[in-house]
N, C-alpha and C positions, 0 to 999 in steps of 0.2 A: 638234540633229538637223534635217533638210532633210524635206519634205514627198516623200511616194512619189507622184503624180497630181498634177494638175492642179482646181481649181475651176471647174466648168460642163463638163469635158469628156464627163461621162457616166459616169464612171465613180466619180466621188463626187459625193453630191447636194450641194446648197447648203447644206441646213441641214446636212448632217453636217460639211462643208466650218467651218462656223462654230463649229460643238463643235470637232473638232479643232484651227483656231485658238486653241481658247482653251485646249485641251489644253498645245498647242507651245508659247503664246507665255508663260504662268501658269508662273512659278518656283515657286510656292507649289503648283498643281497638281500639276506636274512630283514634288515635293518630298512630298505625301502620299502619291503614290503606294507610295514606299518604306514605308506604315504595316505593318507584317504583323502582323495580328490571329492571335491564340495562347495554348497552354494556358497557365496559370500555373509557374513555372520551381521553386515551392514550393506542393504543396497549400494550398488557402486554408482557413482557419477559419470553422465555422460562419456566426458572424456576416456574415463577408463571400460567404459563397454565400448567405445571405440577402438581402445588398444585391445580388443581383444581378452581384459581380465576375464570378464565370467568366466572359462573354459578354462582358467589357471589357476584357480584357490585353491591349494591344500590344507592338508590341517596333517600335524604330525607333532607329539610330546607335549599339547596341550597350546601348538603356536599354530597360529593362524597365517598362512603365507600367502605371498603374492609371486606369481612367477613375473621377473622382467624380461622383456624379450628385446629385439632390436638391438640384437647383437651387432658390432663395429662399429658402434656410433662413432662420431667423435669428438674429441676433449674440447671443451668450453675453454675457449683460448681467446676471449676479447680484447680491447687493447687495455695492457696492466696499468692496475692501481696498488697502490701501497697495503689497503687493507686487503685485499683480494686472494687469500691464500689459498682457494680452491683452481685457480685457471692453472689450466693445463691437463687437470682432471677431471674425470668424468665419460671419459670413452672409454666403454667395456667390450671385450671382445666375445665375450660367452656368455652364456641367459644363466640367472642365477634365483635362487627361492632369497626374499627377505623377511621380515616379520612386519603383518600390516601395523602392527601398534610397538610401540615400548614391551619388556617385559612387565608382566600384571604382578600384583600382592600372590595371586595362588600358584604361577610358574615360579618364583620366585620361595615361597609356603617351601615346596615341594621338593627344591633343591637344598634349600637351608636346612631341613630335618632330614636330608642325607647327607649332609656334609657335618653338620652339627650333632646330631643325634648317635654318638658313636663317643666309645674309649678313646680312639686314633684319630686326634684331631686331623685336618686338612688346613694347612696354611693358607693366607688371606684371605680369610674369613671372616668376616665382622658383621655384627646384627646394625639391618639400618637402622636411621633414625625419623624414618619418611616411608610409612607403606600404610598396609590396612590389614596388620596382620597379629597376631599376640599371640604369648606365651601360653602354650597347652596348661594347663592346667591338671589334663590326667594324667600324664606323664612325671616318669620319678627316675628318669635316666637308663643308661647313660647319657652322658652330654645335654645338649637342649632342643627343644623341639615347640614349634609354634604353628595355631593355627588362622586360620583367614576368615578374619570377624566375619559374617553374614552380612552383605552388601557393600560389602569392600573388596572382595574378591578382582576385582579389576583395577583395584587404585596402583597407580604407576611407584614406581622402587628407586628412592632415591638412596643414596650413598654406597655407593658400587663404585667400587675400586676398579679398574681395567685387567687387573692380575685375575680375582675373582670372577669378573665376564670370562675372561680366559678358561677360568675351571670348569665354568658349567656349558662353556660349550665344550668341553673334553668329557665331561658328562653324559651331555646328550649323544657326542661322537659315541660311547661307548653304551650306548642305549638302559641311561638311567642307573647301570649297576650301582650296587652299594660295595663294591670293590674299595678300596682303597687307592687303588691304582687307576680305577676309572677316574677318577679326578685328578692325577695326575700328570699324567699324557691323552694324546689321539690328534686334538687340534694345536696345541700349544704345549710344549715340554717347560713343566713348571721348573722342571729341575737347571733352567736357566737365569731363571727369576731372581735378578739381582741388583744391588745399587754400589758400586765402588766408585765411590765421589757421588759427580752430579749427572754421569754417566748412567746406565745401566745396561746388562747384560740379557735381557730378555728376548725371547725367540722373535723376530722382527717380522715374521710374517709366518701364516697358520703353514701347518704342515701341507703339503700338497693334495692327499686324500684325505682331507679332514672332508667329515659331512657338516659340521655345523662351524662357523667361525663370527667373529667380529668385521661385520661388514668392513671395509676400505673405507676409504673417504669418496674415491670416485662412484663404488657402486651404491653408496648413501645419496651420492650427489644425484645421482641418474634415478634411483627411485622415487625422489623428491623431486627435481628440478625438470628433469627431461622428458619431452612430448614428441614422438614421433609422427603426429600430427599437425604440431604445431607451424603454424602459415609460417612459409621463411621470411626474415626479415633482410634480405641481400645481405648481408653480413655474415661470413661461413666461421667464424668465430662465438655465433650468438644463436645461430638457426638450430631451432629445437628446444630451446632452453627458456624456461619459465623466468622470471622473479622471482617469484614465493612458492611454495610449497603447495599451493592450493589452485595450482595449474593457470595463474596470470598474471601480472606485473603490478598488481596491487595489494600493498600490507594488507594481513586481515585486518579485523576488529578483534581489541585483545577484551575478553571479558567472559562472562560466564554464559554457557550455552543458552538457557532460559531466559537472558535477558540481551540477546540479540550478539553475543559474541560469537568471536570464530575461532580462538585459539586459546588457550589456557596458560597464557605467559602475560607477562609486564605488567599483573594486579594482586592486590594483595586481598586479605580481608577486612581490609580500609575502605574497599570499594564493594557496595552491596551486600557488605557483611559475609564476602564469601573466602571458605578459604581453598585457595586452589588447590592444593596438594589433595583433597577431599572430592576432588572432578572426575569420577571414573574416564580409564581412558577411553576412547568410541565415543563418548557424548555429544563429540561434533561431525554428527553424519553426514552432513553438506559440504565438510571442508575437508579433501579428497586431494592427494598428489596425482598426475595423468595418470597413474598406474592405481588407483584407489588404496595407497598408504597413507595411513593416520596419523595423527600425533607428530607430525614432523617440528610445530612449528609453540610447542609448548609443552609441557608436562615435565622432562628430565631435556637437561643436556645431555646426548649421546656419543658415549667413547666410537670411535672408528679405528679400525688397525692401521690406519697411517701414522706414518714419523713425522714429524714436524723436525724440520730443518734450521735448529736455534745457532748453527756452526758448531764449529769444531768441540766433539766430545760434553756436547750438553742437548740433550734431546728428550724430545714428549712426545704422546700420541694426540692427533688430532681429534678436536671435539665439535662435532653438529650442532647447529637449532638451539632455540633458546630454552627457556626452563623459566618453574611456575614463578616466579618474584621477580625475574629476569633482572639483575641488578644493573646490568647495561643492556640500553635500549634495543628493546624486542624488535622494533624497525629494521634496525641493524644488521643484528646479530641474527634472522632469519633470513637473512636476504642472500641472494645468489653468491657467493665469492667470498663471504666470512665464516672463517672456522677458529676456534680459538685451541688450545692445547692445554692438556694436564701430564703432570708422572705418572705411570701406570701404577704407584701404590697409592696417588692422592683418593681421597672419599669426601663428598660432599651433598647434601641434601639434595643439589640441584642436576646430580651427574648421575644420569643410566644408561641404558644400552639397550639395541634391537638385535636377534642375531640375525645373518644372513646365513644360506644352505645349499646343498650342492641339486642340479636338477637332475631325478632320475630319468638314464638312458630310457628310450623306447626295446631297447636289449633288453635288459632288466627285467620289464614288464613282461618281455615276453618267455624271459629264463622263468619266471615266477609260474605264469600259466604252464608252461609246459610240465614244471614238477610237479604243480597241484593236480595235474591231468595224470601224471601217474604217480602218485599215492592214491588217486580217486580208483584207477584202475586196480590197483594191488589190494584197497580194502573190497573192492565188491568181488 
């Protein structure tokens, strides 16, 4: 967009002349703009009106966030066990936006036919095989393009590779463009994206001004696990921190919302004829991380941007929470200290992702005001 005035001509001053500069010329500016602060889309639970959520639900590119706050916590460091590959993490020093759910069938819709729907393909891209989503049918090309069956709009995304999470948080960094190049770079430079052996060569961690990225493992952990309310238990290795994901030291119940469960993992359609992968995500409104994040404890295993630590020259990203058939026990595999790892090019029915986001300055907010106050001034 083009400036309305002139600089010195009187009718915009200099210093406002310099905010809006920085208004116009800030992609990043430009790009918070779009934050819209909003009620939560599922009542929140106790716990989390205690932390504070109400006053920190976003909503931006169709995701629904949660701001965490209780910045320097510190690292869940109790005494180690063998399975326990999250101790040591988990202390954030900065508040960051996550995603209250999984990504949905229609975030998911909406990237696919930007990334698919073109001559110039985009590398690691593959159609899942686990959503609620089908092939357009009015569509006659280029490439391929699908839409989100009517009431499936929220069904969770399995087979999502970690490269792909990658792109489309380079996506949203570059605010949705159909560039070619928006999916290329901003949070993760694809052009690293590699496998020589059992090794790979891939950007080890998002760009420093990325806006959107693949949560960590620690800030997954703290969204899920950590209660800044939580009564200490004398123990400064454990004070703060949950069991389970649904803010207490007790397994859910794994089974279908209507019929008294609490998470959508370790059942199949053996059990009440239901099939999980068919559970929109949000259907278990009672079962809430302190911070009122969903989904942690069923629907996809979710990639994090940490490395797992397999020794020399052989390494994976770490994977979250369990998923809808859970082939090893949901008890488990949800519990505080288990994370398991995949290749950032593996794909699997049971593996997706949440993103995590950067939180707009109170600067920002008020670089934005200042400009919209003079363009308001220039057009009356």
């Amino acid at each position: 967009m083009a400036f309305i005035g002139k600089c010195g001509s009187g009718v915009i001053s200099a210093a406002a002349c310099v905010v809006a500069a920085v208004v116009w010329a800030s992609g990043t500016a430009l790009a918070q703009s779009q934050i819209t602060p909003g009620a939560p889309s599922v009542p929140l639970t106790a716990p989390a009106l205690a932390n504070g959520v109400q006053n920190r639900i976003t909503y931006q590119f169709g995701t629904e966030f949660v701001t965490i706050g209780a910045a320097g916590n510190n690292n869940w460091t109790p005494s180690p066990l063998a399975s326990d590959n999250m101790r040591g993490h988990g202390g954030i020093a900065y508040e960051y936006r996550i995603g209250r759910t999984e990504i949905t069938t229609s975030q998911w819709v909406a990237f696919m036919n930007a990334a698919c729907g073109r001559s110039d393909s985009i590398p690691w891209i593959s159609i899942p095989s686990t959503w609620g989503a089908a092939a357009d049918p009015t569509y006659s090309g280029p490439g391929r393009r699908w839409i989100a069956v009517p009431g499936r709009e929220n069904y969770g995304v399995g087979d999502i590779s970690w490269r792909a999470a990658a792109i489309y948080c380079n996506w949203l960094h570059n605010n949705q463009s159909t560039e070619r190049s928006a999916f290329l770079s901003g949070a993760y430079a694809v052009s690293t994206f590699g496998a020589p052996g059992i090794a790979f060569t891939d950007q080890a961690a998002h760009s420093p001004d990325a806006r959107f990225w693949i949560p960590t493992m620690g800030e997954w952990m703290k969204a899920a696990y950590y209660d800044p309310n939580k009564p200490s238990t004398g123990d400064p290795g454990r004070d703060g921190w949950w069991r389970y994901a649904n803010g207490t030291n007790t397994s859910p119940i794994y089974g279908a919302p209507w019929s008294g469960g609490e998470a959508n993992s370790g059942f199949t359609t053996a059990i009440n004829g239901v099939d999980a992968t068919e559970i929109p995500l949000m259907s278990y409104v009672n079962v809430q991380s302190p911070w009122g994040v969903m989904d942690l404890m069923g629907g996809t295993r979710e990639w994090t941007e940490t490395l797992s630590n397999n020794g020399p020259g052989y390494r994976e990203r770490m994977v979250c929470g369990a998923a809808w058939t859970a082939p090893v026990d949901p008890i488990f595999t949800n519990r505080l200290g288990f994370a398991g790892s995949g290749y950032p090019s593996d794909e699997g029915y049971v593996v997706g992702f949440r993103i995590a986001a950067s939180v707009p300055t109170p600067g920002t907010a008020a670089v934005l005001a200042v400009g919209a106050l003079v363009m308001g001034r220039r057009r009356r």
